[in-house]
N, C-alpha and C positions, 0 to 999 in steps of 0.2 A: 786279646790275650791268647798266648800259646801255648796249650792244655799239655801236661805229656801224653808223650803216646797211649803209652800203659802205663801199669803200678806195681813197675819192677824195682825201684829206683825209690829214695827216702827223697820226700820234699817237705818242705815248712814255710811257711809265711814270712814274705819280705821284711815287714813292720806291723806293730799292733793296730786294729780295727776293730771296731765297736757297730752294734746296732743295737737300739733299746724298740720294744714294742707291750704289746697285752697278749699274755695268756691267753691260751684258748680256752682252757676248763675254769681258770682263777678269774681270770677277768681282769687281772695286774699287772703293771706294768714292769716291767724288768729288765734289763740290763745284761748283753751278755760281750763282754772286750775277749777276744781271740789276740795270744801272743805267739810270738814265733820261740822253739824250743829243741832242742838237738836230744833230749834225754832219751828218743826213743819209743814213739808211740803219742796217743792223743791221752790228756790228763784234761781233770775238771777239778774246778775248786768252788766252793760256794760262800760268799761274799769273801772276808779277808781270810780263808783259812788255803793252807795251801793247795795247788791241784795234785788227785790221787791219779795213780792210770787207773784210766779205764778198762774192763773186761767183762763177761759173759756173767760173773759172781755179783757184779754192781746190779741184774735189772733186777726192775721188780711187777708185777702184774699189776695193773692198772687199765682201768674201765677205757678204752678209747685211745692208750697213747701207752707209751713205753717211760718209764721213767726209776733212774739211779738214785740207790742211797748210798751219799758220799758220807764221811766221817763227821758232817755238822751238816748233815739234812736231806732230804729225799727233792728231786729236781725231776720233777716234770717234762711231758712233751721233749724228749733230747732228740727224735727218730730224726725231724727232716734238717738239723744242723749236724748233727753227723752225717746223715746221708751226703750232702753237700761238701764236706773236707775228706769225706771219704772216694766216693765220687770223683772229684776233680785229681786226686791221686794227693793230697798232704797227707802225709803219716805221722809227723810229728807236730802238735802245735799245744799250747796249753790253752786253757777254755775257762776265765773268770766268769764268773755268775752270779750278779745281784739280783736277789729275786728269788721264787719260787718254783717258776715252771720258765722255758726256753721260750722268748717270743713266737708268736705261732705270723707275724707279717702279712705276706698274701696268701698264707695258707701252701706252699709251696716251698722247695726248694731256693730258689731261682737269685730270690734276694743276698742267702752264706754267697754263692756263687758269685756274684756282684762285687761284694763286699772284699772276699778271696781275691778277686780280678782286680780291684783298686790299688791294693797294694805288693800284688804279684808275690810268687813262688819264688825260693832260692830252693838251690840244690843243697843237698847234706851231704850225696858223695855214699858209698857202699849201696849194696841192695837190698831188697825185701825179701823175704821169704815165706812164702804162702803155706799152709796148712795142706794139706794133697787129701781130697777125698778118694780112699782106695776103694772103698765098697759102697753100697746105698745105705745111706739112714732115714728114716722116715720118722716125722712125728706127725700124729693128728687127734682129730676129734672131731667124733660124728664123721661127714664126709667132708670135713677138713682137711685139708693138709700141707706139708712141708715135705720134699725130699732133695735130699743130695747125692747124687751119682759121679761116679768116675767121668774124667770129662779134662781133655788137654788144652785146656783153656778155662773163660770164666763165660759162662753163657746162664743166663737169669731168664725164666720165663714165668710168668703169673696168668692166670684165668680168675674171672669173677663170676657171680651168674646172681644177680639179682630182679624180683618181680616187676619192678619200677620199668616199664619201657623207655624210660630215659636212659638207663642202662643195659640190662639186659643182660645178654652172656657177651665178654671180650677176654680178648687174648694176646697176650703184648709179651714177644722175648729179646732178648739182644745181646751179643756179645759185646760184653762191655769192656771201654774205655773211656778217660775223660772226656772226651770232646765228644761223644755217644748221649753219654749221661749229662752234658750240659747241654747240647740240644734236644733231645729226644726226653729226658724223664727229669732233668729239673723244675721244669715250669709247670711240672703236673700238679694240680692243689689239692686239699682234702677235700672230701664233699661231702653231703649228708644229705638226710631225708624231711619232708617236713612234717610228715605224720610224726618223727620221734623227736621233733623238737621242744615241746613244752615238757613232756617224761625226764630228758634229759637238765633241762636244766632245774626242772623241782630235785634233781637228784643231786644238784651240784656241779652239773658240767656244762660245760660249754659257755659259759658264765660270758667268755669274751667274742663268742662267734659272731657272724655276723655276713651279709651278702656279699662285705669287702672281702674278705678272708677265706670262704666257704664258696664251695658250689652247693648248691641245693636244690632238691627235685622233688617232685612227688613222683605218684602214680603213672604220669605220664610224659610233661618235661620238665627241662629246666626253670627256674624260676629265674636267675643270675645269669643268662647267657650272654656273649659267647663264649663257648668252649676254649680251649689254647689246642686242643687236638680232640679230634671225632672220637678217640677213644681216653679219654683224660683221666676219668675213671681208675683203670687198671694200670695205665701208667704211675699215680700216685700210688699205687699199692705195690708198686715193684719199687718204687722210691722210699717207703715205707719198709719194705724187706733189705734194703741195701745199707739204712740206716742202721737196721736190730746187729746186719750183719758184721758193719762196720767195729761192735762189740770184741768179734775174733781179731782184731788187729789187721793184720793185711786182708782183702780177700780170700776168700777158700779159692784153689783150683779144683772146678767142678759144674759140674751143671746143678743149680738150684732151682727145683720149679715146686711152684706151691699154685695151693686151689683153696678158692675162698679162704686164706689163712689170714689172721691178723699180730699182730704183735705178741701175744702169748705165744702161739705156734712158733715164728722166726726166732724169739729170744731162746725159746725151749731148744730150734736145733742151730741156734750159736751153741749153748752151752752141749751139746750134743759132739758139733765138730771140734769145740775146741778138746775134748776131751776122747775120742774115738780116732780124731784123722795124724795122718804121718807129722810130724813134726820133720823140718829142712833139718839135714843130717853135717849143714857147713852152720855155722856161725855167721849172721850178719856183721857188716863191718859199722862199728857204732862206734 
């Protein structure tokens, strides 16, 4: 498959494609068929009702995952299938959803991307126009954080810093474009710990996790190895940020770098940039 270069350019999906799996937090199985769409952006519907667009006003805070309330219901887990249509540079496609939460697969990206690659890209023709970060915004919490600076280009950079010596402190950035993001940060999966395993699911999560879908560690390593990359880790977390971001419609042009931040923090500064940064002063061609 050949990725676009960048994500200057509106693309959509050749033909409809489907992948059904289990929730990560539900534990249920669900259904989610990606259609190709010219209206302008990524929409979601959930079961027969139509798809709304998408934007930064849809998220909602959620323990472990990012998830939209459409006009007939709240959809789960959306971060790593946006991040993947996002990523690969589609900007228009519609997104049916049976179900509750977004299959969680191998816990990764890697499989939208596959899926995308089956039935390949068409062009729509006019351009994108990106959001222009002119100043810094920063959100955080505690020593959390999100920021966005000025930056002629799109350059993503994340750091983590966890007890766990399987992890540790890492630091993963890159100037992104498709073929970047589908080698380097899609195959990243989620991971977790095993101390917070039983907490978590007496609390109702994680319901469908599991060593196929999950990386997990304790104290010291892995339990599920091998890695897909010595830093997998923090690449999933920058996969994670690309998804919340995918929210603002095209990428921001900017440098985005966040510290120890999770999906509260990126959804907070989508809705940040979409509301603070330049808006393109031409009209897309649609």
């Amino acid at each position: 498959m050949l990725w676009p270069a960048d994500y200057s350019n509106r693309w959509t999906i050749a033909e409809e494609v489907s992948l059904a799996g289990v929730g990560l937090h539900s534990g249920l199985t669900s259904r989610v068929t990606l259609a190709p769409s010219t209206s302008g952006g990524l929409s979601m519907g959930l079961m027969d009702a139509s798809p709304v667009p998408l934007h930064h006003r849809l998220a909602r805070e959620q323990c472990l995952c990012t998830a939209l309330q459409l006009p007939t219901g709240l959809v789960r887990t959306v971060e790593h299938l946006l991040a993947a249509l996002a990523g690969v540079g589609v900007s228009d496609v519609q997104i049916h959803v049976e179900g509750q939460e977004i299959p969680l697969l191998d816990g990764s990206a890697l499989p939208w991307v596959d899926a995308v690659a089956t039935v390949g890209l068409h062009p729509l023709g006019g351009q994108r126009f990106p959001l222009v970060v002119r100043e810094t915004a920063c959100v955080q919490a505690g020593d959390s954080h999100v920021l966005a600076l000025p930056y002629e280009g799109l350059r993503l950079s994340v750091a983590v810093n966890y007890p766990s010596r399987a992890i540790g402190q890492q630091f993963y950035e890159v100037e992104l474009n498709p073929g970047q993001f589908v080698e380097h940060v899609a195959p990243a999966r989620t991971f977790g710990f095993e101390e917070q395993l039983d907490a978590l699911r007496s609390a109702g999560l994680i319901q469908g996790g599991s060593l196929q879908n999950a990386l997990v560690c304790n104290a010291r390593h892995w339990l599920n190895p091998p890695l897909r990359f010595t830093n997998e880790p923090v690449r999933h977390k920058l996969l994670d940020l690309i998804g919340d971001l995918a929210l603002v419609g095209c990428f921001p042009q900017g440098h985005i770098s966040a510290y120890r931040a999770g999906h509260a923090l990126h959804t907070q500064l989508a809705t940040r940039l979409a509301m603070s940064c330049s808006a393109p002063t031409t009209a897309p061609n649609r």
